[in-house]
N, C-alpha and C positions, 0 to 999 in steps of 0.2 A: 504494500500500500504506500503510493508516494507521498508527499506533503500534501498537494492539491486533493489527491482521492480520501485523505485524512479529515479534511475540513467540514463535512456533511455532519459527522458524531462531534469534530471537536465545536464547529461555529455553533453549533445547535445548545451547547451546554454554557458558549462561552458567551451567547447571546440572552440566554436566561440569565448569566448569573448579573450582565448588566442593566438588566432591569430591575434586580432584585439589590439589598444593600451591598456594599462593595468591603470585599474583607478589611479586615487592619492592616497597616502597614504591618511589615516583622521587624520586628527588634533588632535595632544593628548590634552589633557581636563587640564588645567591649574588649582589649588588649589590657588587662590589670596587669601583665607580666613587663617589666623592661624588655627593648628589642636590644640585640648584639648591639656591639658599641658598633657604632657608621650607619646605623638603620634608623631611615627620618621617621618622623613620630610625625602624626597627625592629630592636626590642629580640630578645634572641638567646633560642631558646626556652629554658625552665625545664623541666626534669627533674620527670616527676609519680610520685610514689610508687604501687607497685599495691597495690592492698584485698587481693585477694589473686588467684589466680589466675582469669584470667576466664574465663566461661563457654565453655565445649566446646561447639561448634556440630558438630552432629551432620551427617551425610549427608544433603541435602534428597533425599526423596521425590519422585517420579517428579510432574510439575504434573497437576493436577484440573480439570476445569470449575469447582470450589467453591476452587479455590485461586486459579486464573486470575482468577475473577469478584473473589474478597477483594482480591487482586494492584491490579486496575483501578478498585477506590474508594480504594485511597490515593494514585494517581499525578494530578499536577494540571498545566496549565500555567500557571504563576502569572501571565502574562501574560493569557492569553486562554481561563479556565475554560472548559470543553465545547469548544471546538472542535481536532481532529480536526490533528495535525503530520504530515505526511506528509514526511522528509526524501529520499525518490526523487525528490521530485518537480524537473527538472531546472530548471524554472525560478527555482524558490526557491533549489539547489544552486548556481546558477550566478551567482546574482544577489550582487552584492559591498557589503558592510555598507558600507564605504569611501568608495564611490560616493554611497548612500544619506545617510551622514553629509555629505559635500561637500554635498551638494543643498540640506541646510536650513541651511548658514551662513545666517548673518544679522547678526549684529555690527559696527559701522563698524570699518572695518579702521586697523592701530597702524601706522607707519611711524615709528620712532624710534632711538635710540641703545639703548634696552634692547632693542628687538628684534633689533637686527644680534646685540649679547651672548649672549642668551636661544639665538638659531639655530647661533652660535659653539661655544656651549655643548655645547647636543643633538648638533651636527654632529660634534663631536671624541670623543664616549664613542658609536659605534656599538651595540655590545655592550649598554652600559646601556640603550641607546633599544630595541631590539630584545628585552630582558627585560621591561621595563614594557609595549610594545605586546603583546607575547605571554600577558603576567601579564593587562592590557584583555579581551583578546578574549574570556577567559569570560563579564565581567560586560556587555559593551560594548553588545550587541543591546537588553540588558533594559534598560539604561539610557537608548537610543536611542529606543526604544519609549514609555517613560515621558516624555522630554523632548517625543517627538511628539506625546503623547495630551495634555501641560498646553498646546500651542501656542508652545512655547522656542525659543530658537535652539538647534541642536544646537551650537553651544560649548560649550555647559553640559556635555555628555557627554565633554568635553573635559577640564573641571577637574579630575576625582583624578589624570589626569598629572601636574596642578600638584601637588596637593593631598598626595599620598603616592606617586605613582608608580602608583597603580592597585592597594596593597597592601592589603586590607582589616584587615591586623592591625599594620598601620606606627603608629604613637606618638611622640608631640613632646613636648618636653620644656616646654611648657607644658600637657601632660596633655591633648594632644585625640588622639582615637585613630581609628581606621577608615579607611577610604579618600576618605571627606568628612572627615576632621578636624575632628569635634565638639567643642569642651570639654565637662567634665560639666554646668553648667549648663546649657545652652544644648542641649542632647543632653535633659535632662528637661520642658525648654519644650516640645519636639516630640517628647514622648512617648519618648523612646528609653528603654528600663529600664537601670539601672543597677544589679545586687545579686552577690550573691556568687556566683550561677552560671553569670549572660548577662550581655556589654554589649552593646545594641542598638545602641551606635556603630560595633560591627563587623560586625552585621548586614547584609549584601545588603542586602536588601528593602527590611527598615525605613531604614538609613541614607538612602537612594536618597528614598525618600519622603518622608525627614526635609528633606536639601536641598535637593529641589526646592522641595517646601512652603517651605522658610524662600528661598529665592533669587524664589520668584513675589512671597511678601510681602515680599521689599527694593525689587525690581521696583514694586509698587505705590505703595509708601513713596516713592521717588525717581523714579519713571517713566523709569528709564534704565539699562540693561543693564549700564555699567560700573561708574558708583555704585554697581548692586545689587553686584556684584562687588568692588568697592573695600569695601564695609562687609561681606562673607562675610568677607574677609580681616581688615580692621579692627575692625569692630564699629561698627553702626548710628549707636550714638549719636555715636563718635568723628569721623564722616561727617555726617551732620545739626550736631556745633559749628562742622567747616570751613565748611559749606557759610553757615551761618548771620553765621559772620566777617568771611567776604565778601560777604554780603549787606549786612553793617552797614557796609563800605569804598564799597559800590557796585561789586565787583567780580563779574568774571562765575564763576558756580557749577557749570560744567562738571566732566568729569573732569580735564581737564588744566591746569584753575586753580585747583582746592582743594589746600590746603596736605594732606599725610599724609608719614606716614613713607616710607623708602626701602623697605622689605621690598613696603609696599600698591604705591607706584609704583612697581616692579619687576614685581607680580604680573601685572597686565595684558599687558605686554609677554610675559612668558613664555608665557600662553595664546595671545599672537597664534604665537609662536612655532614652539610644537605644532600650532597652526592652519595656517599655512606648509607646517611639513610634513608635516601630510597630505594638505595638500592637492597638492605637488609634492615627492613623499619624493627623489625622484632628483636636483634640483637642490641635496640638500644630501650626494648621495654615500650614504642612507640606504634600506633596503628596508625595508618596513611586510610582517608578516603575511599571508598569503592570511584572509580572512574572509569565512562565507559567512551571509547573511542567513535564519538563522534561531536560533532558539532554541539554548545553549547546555545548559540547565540544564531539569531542571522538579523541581517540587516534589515530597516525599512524605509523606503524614499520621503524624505520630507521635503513638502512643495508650497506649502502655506504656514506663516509664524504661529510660533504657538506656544501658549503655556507651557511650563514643565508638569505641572498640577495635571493640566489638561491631557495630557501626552500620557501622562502614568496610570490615569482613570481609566483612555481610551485602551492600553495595555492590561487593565486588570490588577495592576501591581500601586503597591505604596510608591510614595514620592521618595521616600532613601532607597530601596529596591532599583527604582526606575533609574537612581542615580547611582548607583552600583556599577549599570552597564553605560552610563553617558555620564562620567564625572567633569567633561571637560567645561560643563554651562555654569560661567562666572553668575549666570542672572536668572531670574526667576520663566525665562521667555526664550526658547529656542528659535534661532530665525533663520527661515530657509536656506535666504541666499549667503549664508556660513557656514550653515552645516546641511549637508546634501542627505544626511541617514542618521539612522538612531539605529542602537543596538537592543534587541531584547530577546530573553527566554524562548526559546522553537515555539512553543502554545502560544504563547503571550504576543508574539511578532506576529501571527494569523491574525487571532482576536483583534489587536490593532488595527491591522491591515484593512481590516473588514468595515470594523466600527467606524474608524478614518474616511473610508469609503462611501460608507453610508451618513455619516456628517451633515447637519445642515448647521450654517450658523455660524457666530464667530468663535475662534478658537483663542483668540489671544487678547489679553485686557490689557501688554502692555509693549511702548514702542519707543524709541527714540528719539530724541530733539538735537537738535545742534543749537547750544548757546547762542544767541545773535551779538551778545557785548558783553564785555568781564562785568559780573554778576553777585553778591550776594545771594547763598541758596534761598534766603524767605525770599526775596524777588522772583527768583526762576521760579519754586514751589509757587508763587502766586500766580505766575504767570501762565500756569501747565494747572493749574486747579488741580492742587496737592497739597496735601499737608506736608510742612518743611522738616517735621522729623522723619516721616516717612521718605521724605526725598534724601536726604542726610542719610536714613539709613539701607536702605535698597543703590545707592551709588555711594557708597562708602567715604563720605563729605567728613573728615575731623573737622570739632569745632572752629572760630577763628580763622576762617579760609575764604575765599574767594573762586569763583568758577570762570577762568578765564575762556575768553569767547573764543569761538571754535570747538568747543568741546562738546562732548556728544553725553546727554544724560537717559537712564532710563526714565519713563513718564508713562502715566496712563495713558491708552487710547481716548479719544476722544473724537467728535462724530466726525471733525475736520482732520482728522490723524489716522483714518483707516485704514490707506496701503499699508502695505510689507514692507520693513527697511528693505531700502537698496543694499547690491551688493557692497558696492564703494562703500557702503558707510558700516555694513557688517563686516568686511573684512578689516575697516584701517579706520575704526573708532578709536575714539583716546577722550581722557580726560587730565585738563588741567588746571591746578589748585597754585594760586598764589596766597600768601598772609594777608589779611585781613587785619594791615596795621597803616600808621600814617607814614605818611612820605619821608623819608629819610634826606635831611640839610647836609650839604658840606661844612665844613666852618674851618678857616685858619688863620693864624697868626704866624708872627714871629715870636720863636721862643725867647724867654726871658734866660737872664744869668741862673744856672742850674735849675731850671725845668725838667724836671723826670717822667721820664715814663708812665711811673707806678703815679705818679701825683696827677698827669692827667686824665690817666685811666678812672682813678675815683671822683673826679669832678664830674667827669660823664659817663660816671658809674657803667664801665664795657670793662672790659678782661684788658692785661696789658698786652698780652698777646694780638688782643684785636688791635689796640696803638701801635704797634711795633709792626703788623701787616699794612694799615694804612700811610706808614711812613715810612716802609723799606727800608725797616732797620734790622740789624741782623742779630740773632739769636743771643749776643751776649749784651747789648747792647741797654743803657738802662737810665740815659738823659741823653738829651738835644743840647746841641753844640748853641752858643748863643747867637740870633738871629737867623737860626734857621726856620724853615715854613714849618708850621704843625699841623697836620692836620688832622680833622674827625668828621665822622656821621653823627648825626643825632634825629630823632626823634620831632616832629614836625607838625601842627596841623595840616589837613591837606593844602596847598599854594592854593588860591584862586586862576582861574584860567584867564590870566590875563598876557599882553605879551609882552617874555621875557625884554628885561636890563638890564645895563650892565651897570653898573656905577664903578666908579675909578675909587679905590682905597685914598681917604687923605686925612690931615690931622684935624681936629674940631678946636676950635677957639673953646676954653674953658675959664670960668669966672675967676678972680684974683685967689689965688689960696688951693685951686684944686686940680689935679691932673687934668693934663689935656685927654682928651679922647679922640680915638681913631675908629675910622667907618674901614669896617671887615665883612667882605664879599660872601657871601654864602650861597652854594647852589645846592637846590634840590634833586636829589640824584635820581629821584623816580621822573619828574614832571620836566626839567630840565630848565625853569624860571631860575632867574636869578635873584637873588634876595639880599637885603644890609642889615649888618646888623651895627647898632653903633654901642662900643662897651670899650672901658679900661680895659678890661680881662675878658675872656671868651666867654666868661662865665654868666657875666651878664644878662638883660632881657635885651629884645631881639626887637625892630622895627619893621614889619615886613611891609613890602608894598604890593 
C-alpha cells in the first residue's frame, strides 16, 4: 500500500479527529543532566505575544478527488522526490536504522584516556543518553541517507550527539546555534540565511547540507577524517598553523601530534564514544531506541503565509511538536516566499496536506512593515494599531531604543496589509535599534597647567579611558601637556533644527575684578549644528543657539 493508496483509512480518521477537540501538545523532554563539556545548552523558550486572535479553522469538508489531487502536489519526500514510501512494507519495517549505521563505520578507531571519560560519562546519565537518542531518531534516517549518498563515514551522522545532543534549537554561548552548531559567519559561507524571520542554522535540511558540504571540504583540505573533524571543532585555519608548526620542527602532522586545545582533543574521543555505544549499547548498561529504516518526516509545499499556531493545528500536532521539525521560524508566522516546505510526521504531513487543501480563509494574522523614519516603538505600535508591549515583545525591542527607518517589524494584518510579504523582504529583513538618548556635544578647550586625565574624566563623569580615546593618548599617559586641545562628548538636549554656525572662539571683555571668559565651539556629533558655549572652564553652563 503506497502513501497515496494509504490516505482513504488515514484522511478518514484524520478528518474526524479535526472536527472533534485537538489533543494536547506533548510535553517537551526536559535535559536535568549536564551535556559533555562543548555541548550548547538550550536556551529556555521566550513567550510570543499574539496579533491577535488566530484564525478559526472551520470544519474540513468531507475530501474530493480535487482536494485529494491538490493534497498530493504539496507532499514530497525530501529525500527521494517521486518515489513511492510504502511503510507496510515488512521489510523496510523490520529492517533497523542501527544496524545500517554500524555497517558504514569507517573511522580509525580512538582507544585512549578520553574515551574511557567520554563512555564514563554517557554511561552514568542513562536518562540523558536515552533523551538525545530519542530526540536523533526523527532526524537520524535523513541524515544517514545524506552521509550515504556524499560517500562519508557514517560517524558523521554521529556528531550532533556531540555537537548539541541532536537538538536543532540548542545555542552556545559563543553564538553557534542548530544541531550542527554553526557560528553566524561560517553558517552565511554555506549559505544558511540568517534575518529576522528564519535561521537556517536551525534548519533540518539546510543545516545537514551545510555540514556535510563544509566536513567533505575539511576532508579534502587535510585528507583525513579527524583533522576534518578537529578543524569543525577548531576552525580550519587554527589546524593548518599546528599542523604547519610541526612541519617546521620536523614533527609528525597526525591527529595525535598536533598541538590544539583540550575542548578539540577531547572532541574526538567523545565521538569514539557514542561510536562505542552504538555500537554495543548493552556493554555500557545503556538501551538505544527501536528505529526502523525508513523515513521519519516528508516535506510539505508552503504557498501562502501562515501562522505557526495555524500550520501545527492544520498538522494535528502541538505548536513545540510542530516546532520540533521546523525550529528554524524566528517568528510567530511562516512566510512562503522564505521558506518553500515545512517538515512533519508521514501521518501528520497527509493530514496537513489535505486540511491545507481544503482551507478556506485566512491563515495568517500576522505581516510585516518596513519602518518609514527612525521611530520610537509606542509611535510605530501606534501607528500599526498594537499595543507597544506587545510590539517590544514579538520583535525583541530592549527598553531605551529606537527603531531606525528601514527596518522591517512584525505587525498584525490589517485589512490594508493582506498580501504575503514579498520575497525581497522575506529573505533580507533586518532590524535596527539605535539608543534612545540625547544628542551627544563636542566640547574643547585648551588645557590648563597640569590638567589630568582622571580630573577631567570626573567633571564629565565618563571612564578615563573614554578621555584618553577621544584624545589619542596613549595607554600610559595621564595629563595634557599645557595648551593642548581637550577634548569631550557630552550629553545634550536634542539641537533645534536650525542651520548650523560656526562662530570663531575669542576672548569676552569681563567686568573689573573677574576673569575674562572665552567663547568655546561645540559641535553636536549626532545633528552636526554647531553650538557656543561661553565659560571660564568647560564646566560651565552652555548658551546654545
Amino acid at each position: 500500500m503506497t502513501i497515496h493508496h494509504r490516505w482513504s483509512a488515514l484522511l478518514l480518521a484524520s478528518l474526524l479527529a479535526a472536527c472533534a477537540t485537538q489533543p494536547p501538545a506533548s510535553p517537551a523532554s526536559s535535559d536535568a543532566s549536564p551535556a559533555p563539556a562543548g555541548t550548547a545548552q538550550v536556551p529556555p523558550p521566550t513567550p510570543v505575544a499574539a496579533a491577535s486572535s488566530a484564525p478559526v479553522l472551520p470544519p474540513m469538508p468531507a475530501p474530493t478527488l480535487a482536494t485529494e489531487a491538490a493534497a498530493s502536489a504539496l507532499l514530497e519526500d525530501t529525500l527521494r522526490p517521486g518515489v513511492k514510501v510504502d511503510l507496510s512494507d515488512t521489510a523496510i519495517e523490520n529492517a533497523d536504522l542501527w544496524a545500517r549505521l554500524r555497517a558504514g563505520f569507517a573511522m580509525p578507531e580512538l582507544d585512549n584516556d578520553g574515551v574511557r571519560k567520554a563512555e564514563a560519562w554517557y554511561s552514568s546519565r542513562p536518562d540523558y543518553v536515552q533523551r538525545m537518542t530519542e530526540r536523533g531518531s526523527r532526524y537520524l534516517f535523513h541524515i544517514v541517507e545524506e552521509v550515504e549518498k556524499r560517500g562519508m563515514p557514517t560517524e558523521m551522522a554521529l556528531l550532533p550527539f556531540i555537537e548539541s545532543a541532536y537538538n536543532p534549537q540548542a545555542q552556545s554561548t559563543a553564538k553557534a546555534s542548530g544541531m550542527w552548531q554553526f557560528v553566524p559567519a561560517t553558517g552565511r559561507d554555506f549559505a544558511l540565511k540568517q534575518n529576522i524571520f528564519r535561521d537556517d542554522r536551525r534548519d533540518v535540511l539546510a543545516s545537514t547540507r551545510a555540514a556535510l558540504d563544509y566536513l567533505n571540504r575539511l576532508h579534502d583540505m587535510f585528507g583525513d577524517w579527524q583533522l576534518a573533524l578537529a578543524a569543525y571543532n577548531w576552525g580550519q585555519g587554527n589546524v593548518q598553523k599546528s599542523i604547519a608548526r610541526n612541519q617546521k620542527r620536523g614533527l609528525p602532522t597526525d591527529y595525535d601530534s598536533i598541538q590544539m586545545p583540550d575542548e578539540t582533543r577531547y572532541y574526538l574521543p567523545k565521538l569514539q564514544a557514542v561510536k562505542n555505544i552504538v555500537m554495543t549499547p548493552e556493554a555500557f548498561g545503556l538501551t538505544l531506541p527501536s528505529l526502523s529504516n525508513h523515513p521519519y518526516f516528508l516535506s510539505v509545499a508552503i504557498e501562502r503565509d501562515m501562522d505557526v499556531d495555524v500550520a501545527a493545528r492544520l498538522a494535528g500536532l502541538g505548536t513545540d511538536e510542530f516546532k520540533q521539525f521546523n525550529p528554524q521560524m524566528n517568528k510567530p508566522v511562516i512566510l512562503a516566499a522564505g521558506t518553500e516546505r515545512v517538515l512533519l510526521p508521514f501521518d501528520n504531513a497527509s493530514a496537513f496536506a489535505l486540511n491545507l487543501a481544503a482551507h478556506r480563509g485566512p491563515l495568517a494574522t500576522w505581516t510585516a512593515w518596513v519602518v518609514p523614519r527612525t521611530m520610537k516603538p509606542a509611535e510605530a505600535a501606534k501607528q500599526v494599531g498594537m499595543n507597544e508591549d506587545a510590539l517590544r515583545e514579538v520583535n525583541h525591542i530592549p527598553p531605551k531604543m529606537l527603531v531606525k527607518k528601514g527596518s522591517t517589524l512584525l505587525v498584525p494584518r490589517a485589512a490594508h496589509r493582506q498580501e504575503d510579504v514579498s520575497e525581497l523582504l522575506a529573505e533580507n529583513a533586518s532590524m535596527t535599534l539605535a539608543p534612545d538618548v540625547p544628542p551627544l556635544r563636542r566640547v574643547s578647550w585648551r588645557a590648563g597647567k597640569g590638567e589630568t586625565v582622571a580630573a577631567v574624566a570626573r567633571r564629565y563623569r565618563v571612564s578615563t579611558a573614554q578621555v584618553a580615546q577621544w584624545n589619542k593618548l596613549g595607554p600610559r599617559a595621564t595629563s595634557f601637556k599645557t595648551g593642548q586641545t581637550v577634548i569631550v562628548y557630552t550629553a545634550t538636549p536634542a539641537t533645534p533644527a536650525v542651520a548650523p554656525q560656526r562662530v570663531a572662539a575669542k576672548t569676552v571683555a569681563a567686568p573689573a575684578g573677574k576673569q575674562p571668559q572665552r567663547l568655546v565651539k561645540t559641535k553636536s556629533a549626532r545633528g552636526g549644528h554647531t553650538v557656543t558655549s561661553a565659560s571660564a572652564k568647560p564646566s560651565t553652563s552652555v548658551a546654545r543657539r
